[in-house]
C-alpha positions as CSV (number, residue, x, y, z in Angstrom):
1,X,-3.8,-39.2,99.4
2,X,-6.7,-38.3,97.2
3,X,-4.7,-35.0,95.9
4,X,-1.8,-37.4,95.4
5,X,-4.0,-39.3,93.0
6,X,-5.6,-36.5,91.0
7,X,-1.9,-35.2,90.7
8,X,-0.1,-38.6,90.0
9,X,-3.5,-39.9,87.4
10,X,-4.1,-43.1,85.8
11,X,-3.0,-45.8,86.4
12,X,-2.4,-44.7,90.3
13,X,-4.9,-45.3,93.2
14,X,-4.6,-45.2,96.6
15,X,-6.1,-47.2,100.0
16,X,-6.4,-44.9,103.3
17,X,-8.4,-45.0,106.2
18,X,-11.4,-42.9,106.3
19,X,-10.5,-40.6,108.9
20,X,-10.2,-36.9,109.0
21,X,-6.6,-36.9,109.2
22,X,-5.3,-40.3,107.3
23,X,-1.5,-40.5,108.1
24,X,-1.1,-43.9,106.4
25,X,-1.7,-45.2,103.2
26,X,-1.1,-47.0,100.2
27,X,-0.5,-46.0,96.6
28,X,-0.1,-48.2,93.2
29,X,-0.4,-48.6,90.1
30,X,-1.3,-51.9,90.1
31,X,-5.0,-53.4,91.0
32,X,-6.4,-53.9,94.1
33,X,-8.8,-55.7,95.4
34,X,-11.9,-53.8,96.9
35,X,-12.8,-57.1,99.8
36,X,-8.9,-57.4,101.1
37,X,-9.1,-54.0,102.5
38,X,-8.9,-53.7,106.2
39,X,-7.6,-51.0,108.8
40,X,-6.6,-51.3,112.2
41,X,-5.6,-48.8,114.5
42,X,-2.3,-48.3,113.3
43,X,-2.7,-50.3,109.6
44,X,-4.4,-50.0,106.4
45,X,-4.2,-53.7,104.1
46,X,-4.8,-54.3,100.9
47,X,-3.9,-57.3,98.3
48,X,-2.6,-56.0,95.4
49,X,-2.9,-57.8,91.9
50,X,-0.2,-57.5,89.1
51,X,-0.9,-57.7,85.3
52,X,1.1,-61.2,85.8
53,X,-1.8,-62.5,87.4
54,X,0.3,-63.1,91.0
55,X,-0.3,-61.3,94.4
56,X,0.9,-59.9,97.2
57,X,-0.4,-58.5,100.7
58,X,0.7,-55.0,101.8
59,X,0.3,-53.9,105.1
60,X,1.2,-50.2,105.7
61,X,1.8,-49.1,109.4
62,X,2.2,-46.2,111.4
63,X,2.9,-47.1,115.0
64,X,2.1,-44.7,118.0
65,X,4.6,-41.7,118.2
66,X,4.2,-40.8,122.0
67,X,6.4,-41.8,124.6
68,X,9.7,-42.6,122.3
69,X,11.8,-45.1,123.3
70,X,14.7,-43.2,122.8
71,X,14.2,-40.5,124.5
72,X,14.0,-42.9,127.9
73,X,17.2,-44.3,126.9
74,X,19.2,-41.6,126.8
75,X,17.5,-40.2,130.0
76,X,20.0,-40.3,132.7
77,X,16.8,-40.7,135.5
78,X,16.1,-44.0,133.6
79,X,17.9,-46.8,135.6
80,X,15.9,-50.1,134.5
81,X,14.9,-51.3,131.0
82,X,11.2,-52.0,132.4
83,X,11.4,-48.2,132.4
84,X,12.4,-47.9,129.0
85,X,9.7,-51.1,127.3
86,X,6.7,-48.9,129.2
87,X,6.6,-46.2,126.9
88,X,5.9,-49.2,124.0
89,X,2.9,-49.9,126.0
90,X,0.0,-47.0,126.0
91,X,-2.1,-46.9,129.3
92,X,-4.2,-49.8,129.9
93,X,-7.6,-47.1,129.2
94,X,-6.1,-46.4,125.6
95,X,-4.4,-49.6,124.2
96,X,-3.2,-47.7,121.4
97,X,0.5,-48.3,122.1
98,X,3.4,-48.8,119.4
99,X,3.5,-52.6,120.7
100,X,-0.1,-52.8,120.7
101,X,-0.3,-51.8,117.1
102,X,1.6,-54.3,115.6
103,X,-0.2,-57.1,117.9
104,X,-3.3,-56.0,116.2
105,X,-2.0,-56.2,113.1
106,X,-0.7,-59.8,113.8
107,X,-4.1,-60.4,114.8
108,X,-6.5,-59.0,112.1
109,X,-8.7,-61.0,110.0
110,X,-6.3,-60.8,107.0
111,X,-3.2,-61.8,108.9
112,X,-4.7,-64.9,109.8
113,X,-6.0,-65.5,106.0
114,X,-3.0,-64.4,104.0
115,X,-1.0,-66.2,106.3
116,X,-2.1,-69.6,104.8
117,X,-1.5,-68.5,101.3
118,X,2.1,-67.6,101.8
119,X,3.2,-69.8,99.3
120,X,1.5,-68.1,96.2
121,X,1.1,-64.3,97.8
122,X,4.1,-63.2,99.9
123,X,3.5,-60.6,102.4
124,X,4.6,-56.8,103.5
125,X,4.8,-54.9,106.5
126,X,6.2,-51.4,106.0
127,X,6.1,-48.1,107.4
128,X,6.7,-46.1,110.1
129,X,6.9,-47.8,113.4
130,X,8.1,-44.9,115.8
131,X,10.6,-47.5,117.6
132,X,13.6,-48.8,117.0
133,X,14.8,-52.5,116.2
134,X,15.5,-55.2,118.7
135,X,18.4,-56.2,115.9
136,X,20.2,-53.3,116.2
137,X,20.2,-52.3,120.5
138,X,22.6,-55.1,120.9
139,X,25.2,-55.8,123.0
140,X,27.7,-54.9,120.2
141,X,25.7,-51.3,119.7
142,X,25.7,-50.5,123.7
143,X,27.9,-47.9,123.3
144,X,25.9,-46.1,120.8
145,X,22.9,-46.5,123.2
146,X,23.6,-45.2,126.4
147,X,24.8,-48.8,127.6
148,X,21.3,-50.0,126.8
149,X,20.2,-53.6,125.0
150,X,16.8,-53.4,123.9
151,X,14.5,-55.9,123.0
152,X,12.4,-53.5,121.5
153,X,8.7,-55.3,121.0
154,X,7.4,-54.1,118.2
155,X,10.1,-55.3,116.1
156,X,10.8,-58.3,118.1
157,X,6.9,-59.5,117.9
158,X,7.3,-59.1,113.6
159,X,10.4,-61.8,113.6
160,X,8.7,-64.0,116.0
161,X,6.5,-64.7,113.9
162,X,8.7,-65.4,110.8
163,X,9.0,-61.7,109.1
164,X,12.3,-60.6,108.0
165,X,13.7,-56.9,107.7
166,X,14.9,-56.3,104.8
167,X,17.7,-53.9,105.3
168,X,18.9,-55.6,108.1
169,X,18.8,-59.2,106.0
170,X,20.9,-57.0,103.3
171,X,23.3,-55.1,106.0
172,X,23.3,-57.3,108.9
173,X,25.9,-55.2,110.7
174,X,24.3,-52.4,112.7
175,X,27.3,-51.1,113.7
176,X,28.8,-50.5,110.2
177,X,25.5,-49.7,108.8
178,X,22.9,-48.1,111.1
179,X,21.1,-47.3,108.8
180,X,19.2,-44.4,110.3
181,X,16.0,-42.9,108.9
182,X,15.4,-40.5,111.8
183,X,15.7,-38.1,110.9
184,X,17.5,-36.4,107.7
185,X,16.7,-32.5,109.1
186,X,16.1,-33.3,113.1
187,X,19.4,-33.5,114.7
188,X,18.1,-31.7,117.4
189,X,15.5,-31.8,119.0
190,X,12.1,-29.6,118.2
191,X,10.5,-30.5,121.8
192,X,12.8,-28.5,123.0
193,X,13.9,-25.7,120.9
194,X,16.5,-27.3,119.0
195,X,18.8,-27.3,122.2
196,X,20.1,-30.5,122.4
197,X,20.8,-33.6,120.2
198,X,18.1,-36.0,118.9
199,X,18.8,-39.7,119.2
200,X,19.3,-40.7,115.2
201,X,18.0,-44.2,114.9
202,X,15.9,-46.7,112.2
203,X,12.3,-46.7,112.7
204,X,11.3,-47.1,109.5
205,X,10.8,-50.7,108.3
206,X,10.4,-53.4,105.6
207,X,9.5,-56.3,106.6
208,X,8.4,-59.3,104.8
209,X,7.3,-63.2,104.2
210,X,7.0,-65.6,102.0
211,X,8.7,-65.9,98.4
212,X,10.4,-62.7,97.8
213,X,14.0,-61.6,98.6
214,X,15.6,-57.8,98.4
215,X,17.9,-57.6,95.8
216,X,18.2,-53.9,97.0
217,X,17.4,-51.1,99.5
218,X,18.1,-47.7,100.0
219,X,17.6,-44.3,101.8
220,X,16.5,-41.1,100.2
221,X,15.9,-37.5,101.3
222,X,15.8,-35.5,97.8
223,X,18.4,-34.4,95.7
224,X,19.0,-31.2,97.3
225,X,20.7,-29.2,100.2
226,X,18.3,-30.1,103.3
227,X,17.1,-27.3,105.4
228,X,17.1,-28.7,108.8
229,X,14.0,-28.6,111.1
230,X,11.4,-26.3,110.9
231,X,12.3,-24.9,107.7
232,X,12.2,-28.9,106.1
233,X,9.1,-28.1,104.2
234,X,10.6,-26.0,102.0
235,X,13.1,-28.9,101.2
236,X,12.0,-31.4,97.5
237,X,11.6,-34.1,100.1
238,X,9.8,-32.1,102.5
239,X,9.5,-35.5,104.8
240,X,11.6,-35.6,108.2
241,X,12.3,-39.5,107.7
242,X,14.3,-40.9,105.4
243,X,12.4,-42.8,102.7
244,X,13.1,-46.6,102.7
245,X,13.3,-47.8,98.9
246,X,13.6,-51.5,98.1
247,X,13.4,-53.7,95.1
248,X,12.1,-57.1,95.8
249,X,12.4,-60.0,93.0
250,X,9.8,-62.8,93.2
251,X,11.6,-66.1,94.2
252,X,10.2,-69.7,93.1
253,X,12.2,-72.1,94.9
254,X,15.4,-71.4,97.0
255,X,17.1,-71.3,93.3
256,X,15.2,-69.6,91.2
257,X,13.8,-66.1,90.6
258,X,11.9,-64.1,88.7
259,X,11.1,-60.3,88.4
């Protein structure tokens, strides 16, 4: 992230964990403020400040990649869905589980305070959650998922508590919009020598509270040929997700907007 900066310059700054290997972060141009900051296991927060003088809270996530949810789906051995909503949970000694992750989020000092100011700074959860959504293993998707409906709980505990995904708010049809973001260059799988298919699916999220709405949201993966898995670094998007692009417009009442 640092390197990002130097390369990127003023006005751009980032927030990161301070860890040897940060894997989440967040990067602006606008202000933000040095007290909001807070990390969790999975999370790094931050309130940002516009020149317009309004707010928001931005939570960047990165949920536990072990144990993949779809991989126990689509493994014939797998007869029950408790099966399957294990591998959200890590071992009782590590509590470090994709599940886990987001309930610490939920649960962090900042949650609790931003959450009463909802009405004047509206709030993100984005990222990279490893799992899949609850919205889109549904009985109409079964098919697509090895006969599987899957309340998948890292998603499900977000929209319990009143966040809404964005591209599933703007394409509420999974089944004529999947929407996939794994992966653009894994369709096989790596674990395995590239022998057999990968499950494509959306893990990658926007979620958010309070007033805002998505006027738009996209995926990206560069503007050139990809080169599939392990040769993806050479590629101008050298990522193996899909990036998740949205534009949000500030709302004031149920009526009115503004950028």
């Amino acid at each position: 992230m640092e390197r990002l900066v130097d390369e990127l310059g003023e006005p751009w700054t980032a927030v990161f964990p301070n860890s040897p290997y940060p894997n989440i972060g967040i990067l602006t141009k606008q202000k933000v403020v040095p007290s909001s900051v807070e990390n969790t296991t999975a999370g790094v927060h931050a309130r940002i400040e516009f020149p317009q003088g309004f707010y928001i809270n931005f939570w960047a996530f990165h949920g536990w990649h072990k144990s993949y949810g779809p991989h126990a789906a689509f493994n014939r051995l797998v007869t029950n869905l408790s099966q399957i909503i294990a591998g959200e949970f890590a071992p009782k000694e590590k509590g470090t589980g994709r599940a886990q992750n987001v309930r610490e989020v939920l649960q962090s000092e900042s949650m609790k305070r931003d959450l009463k100011d909802l009405d004047e700074m509206p709030m993100f959860i984005l990222g990279d959650f490893n799992s899949p959504s609850h919205q889109d293993w549904i009985q109409e998707t079964k098919n697509l998922h090895s006969d599987w409906v899957v309340p998948w709980p890292s998603t499900k505990q977000l929209t319990d508590e009143g966040f809404i995904d964005s591209y599933r708010e703007l394409y509420p049809d999974p089944v004529k919009q999947p929407g996939y973001t794994w992966s653009p260059v894994a369709k096989t799988n790596y674990e395995w020598d590239f022998v057999f298919p990968d499950p494509q699916d959306r893990i990658d999220f926007v979620f958010y509270k309070g007033k805002v709405k998505p006027e738009k949201i996209e995926l990206y993966a560069g503007k050139e040929t990809l080169k599939m898995m392990p040769d993806h670094f050479y590629n101008d998007y050298p990522s193996d997700h899909y990036a998740v692009i949205a534009d949000f417009v500030f709302r004031e009442s149920e009526s009115e907007n503004k950028e």
